[in-house]
Each structure stands twice: as C-alpha cells, then as structure tokens.
C-alpha positions in Angstrom: -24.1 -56.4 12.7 -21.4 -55.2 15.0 -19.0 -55.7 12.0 -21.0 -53.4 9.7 -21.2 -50.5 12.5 -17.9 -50.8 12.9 -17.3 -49.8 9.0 -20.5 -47.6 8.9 -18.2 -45.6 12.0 -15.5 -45.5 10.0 -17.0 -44.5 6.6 -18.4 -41.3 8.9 -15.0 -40.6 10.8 -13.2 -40.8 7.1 -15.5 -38.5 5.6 -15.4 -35.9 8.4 -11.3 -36.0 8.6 -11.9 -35.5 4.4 -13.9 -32.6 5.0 -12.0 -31.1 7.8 -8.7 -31.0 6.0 -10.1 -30.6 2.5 -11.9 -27.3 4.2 -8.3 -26.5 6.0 -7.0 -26.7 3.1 -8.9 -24.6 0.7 -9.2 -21.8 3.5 -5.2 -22.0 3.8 -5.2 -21.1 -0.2 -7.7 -18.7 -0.2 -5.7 -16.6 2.5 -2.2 -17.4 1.2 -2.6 -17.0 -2.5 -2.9 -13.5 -2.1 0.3 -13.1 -0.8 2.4 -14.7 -2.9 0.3 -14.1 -7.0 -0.4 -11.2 -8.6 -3.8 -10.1 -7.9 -5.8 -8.9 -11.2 -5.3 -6.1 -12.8 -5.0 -4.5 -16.4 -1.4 -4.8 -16.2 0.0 -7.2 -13.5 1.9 -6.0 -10.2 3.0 -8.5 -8.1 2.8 -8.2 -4.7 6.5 -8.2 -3.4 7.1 -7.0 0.2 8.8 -3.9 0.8 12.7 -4.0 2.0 13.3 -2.2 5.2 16.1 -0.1 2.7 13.6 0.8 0.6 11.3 2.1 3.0 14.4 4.1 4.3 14.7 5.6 0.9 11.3 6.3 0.4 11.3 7.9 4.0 14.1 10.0 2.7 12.5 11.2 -0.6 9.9 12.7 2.3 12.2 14.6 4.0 11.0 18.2 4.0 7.4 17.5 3.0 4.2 17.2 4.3 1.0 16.9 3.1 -0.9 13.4 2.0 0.6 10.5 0.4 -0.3 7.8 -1.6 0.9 4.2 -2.0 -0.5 2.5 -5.3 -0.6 -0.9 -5.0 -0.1 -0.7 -1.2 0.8 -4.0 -0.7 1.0 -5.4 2.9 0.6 -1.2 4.3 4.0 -1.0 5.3 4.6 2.5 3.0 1.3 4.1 4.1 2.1 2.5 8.0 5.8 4.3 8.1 4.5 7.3 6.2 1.6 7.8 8.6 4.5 7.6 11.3 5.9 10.3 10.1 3.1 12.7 10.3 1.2 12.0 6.6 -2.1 11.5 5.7 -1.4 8.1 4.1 -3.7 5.8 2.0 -3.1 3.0 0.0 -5.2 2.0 -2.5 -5.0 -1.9 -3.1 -7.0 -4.2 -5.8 -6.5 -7.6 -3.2 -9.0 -7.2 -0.5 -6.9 -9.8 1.9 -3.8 -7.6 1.6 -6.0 -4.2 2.2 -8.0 -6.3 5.3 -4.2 -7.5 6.8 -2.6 -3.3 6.4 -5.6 -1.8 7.7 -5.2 -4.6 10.8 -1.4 -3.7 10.7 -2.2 0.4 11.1 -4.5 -0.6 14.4 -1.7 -2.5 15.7 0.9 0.0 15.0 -1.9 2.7 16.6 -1.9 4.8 13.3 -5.4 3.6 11.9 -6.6 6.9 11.7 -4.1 8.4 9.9 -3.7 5.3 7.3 -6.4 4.7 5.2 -6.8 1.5 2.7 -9.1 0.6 0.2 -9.6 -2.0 -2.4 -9.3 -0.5 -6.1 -8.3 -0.4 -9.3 -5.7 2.4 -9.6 -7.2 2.8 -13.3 -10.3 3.9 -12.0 -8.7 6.4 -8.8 -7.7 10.3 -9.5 -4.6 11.1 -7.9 -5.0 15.3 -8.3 -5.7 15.4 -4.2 -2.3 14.1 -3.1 1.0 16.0 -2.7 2.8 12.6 -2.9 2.6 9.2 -4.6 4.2 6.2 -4.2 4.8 3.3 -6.4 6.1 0.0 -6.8 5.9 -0.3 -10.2 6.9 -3.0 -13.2 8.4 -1.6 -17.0 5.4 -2.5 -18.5 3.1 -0.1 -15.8 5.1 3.0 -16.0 4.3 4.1 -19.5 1.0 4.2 -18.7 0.9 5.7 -15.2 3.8 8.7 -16.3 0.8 9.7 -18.3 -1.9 9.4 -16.2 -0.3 11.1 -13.2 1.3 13.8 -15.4 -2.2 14.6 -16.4 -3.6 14.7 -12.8 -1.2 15.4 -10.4 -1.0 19.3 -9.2 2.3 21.2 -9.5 3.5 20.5 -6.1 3.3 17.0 -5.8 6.1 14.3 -5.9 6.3 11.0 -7.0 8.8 8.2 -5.7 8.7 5.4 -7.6 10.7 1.8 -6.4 12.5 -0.4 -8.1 11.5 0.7 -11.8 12.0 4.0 -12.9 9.5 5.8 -15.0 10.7 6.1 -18.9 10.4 9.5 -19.6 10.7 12.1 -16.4 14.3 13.2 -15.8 14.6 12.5 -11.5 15.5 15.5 -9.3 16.7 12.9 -6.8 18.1 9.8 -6.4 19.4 7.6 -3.6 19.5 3.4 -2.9 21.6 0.9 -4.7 20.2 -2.3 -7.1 16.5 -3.5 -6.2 16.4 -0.5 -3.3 17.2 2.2 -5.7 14.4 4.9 -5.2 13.5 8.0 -7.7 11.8 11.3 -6.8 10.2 13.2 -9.7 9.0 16.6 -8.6 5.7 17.3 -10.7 6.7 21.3 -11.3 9.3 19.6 -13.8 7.6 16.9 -15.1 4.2 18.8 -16.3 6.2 21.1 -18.1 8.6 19.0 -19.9 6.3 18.7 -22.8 6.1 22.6 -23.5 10.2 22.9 -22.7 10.4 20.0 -25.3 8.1 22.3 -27.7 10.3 25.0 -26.8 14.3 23.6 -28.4 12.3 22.2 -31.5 13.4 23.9 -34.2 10.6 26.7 -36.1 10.2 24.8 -39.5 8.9 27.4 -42.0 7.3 25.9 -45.4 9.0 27.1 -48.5 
C-alpha cells in the first residue's frame, strides 16, 4: 500500500510540475511572440525596435513644428514617447495589443501618458486628415499603398517622415541619417499637387 502511495504521490507531483511549466511556457509565448513576428495585417510590418539615431532623425524632421503627430505601426511607443517629449500630441496607432499595452505602460513611466495616446488598429481602417505629422516605419511593399492613401487624406500642412523605406513616388524636401537610420520628410503642400504639376509639363496633344 505504502508502495502504491508513494507512486500515486508522484504521478500527482509530475502532473502538477507538467502543468506548471507547460502553463509558464505557453504564457512566455503568448507575451514574447509579439515582440519578435509580424503581427497581422494586410501587408506585413514587422515590428523592429527603433534606433536611438533614428529617433534623432525623426526628432530632427520636427524641428520647427508643432501640432499632433502620428506613429503608424507604433511599435514599442518609443516615437510617440520622444515626440510627446517634445511638446506633441502623439498617438500611435498599433494592430498588436501587447505592444500597444507595453507603450501606453512606457508613457506612464516616462510621465507623458497624457500626452501619448495608443490604440490597437488597423491603419487601413484609420483617417489620417487630423494630424499635422505622420510617422512611419514602413516596408517597399507598404509604401505604394499608403503614398496614396495619405496623399488623399492628409491636409496641406502636414508632413510625413518615413524610416528606413522611402516612399516611391514623392520627391523629399529633406533628408538626413545614413544606411538603416536614413530618415525622409515629405511636406504634403508638395506632394498633393504633384499630380496637377505633372498634368501641367505634359504635352497638349491635339487630334488631327
């Protein structure tokens, strides 16, 4: 008898280690995974941590303005944190709810929680037309798409600093960085109206 309690302890002590780590362990992915894959999206942006160069650069591309700002694919909050720093209305808008949960913890930290806002979504389905400034770490495949859609939203005095990709189409009024910290700023009162200046040195074709 005292043999089988013995294993009938053991059997119990095995399965409760099981479930402890196997519960450990599953928590550990659900938290991590986040950080390091792509969340999911219509076209996949990788969440890659900001530099402490490129947030220079970015920080540059602000000099001068004012106004709100807005980081697509925020990321960890470390553009939207620095911006609000700086005297911005900042919001990120972020499709991974653990990164949006960790910057809005990193803002209270940093004391800057009510000037930077995050919230999980699709940047699809957000307007940009109410901020004066946009951010974005984009990828080639993205920037097609998003030239268009912000072209067609943004106001005339807005400004758009894009990280490590340029867009394909806008000329940049400025540039600064080197390599992967290279950063572009495309000022929206050139951008809107390089469709109607292309328009403009198109030949008149007259039918004959």
């Amino acid at each position: 008898m005292n043999f089988d309690n013995d294993n009938s302890r053991k059997k119990k002590w095995g399965l409760l280690v099981t479930g402890v780590v196997g519960g450990t362990l599953v928590a550990l992915y659900a938290v991590v995974t986040p950080f390091i894959t792509p969340a999911l999206r219509k076209i996949c942006l990788p969440f890659v941590p900001a530099t402490s160069t490129q947030i220079e650069n970015v920080l540059k591309m602000l000099q001068c303005r004012n106004g709100s700002l807005v980081d697509i694919g925020s990321g960890d909050g470390r553009i939207v944190i620095a911006a609000a720093k700086e005297g911005f209305r900042a919001v990120g808008y972020e499709l991974n709810p653990w990164l949006v949960w960790y910057s809005r913890y990193c803002a209270w930290r940093e004391g800057v929680h009510h000037d930077a806002k995050f919230y999980i979504s699709d940047l699809w389905k957000v307007r940009f037309s109410q901020y004066t400034n946009v951010v974005i770490f984009g990828v080639p495949q993205l920037m097609p798409q998003l030239e268009k859609k912000l072209e067609d939203e943004l106001e005339h005095d807005a400004r758009v600093i894009a990280c490590r990709f340029p867009f394909p189409h806008w000329m940049p009024d400025y540039t600064t960085g080197e390599g992967i910290d290279t950063v572009w700023a495309y000022d929206s009162k050139n951008f809107k109206g390089s469709e109607k200046r292309y328009s403009e040195t198109l030949p008149i074709m007259h039918s004959s």
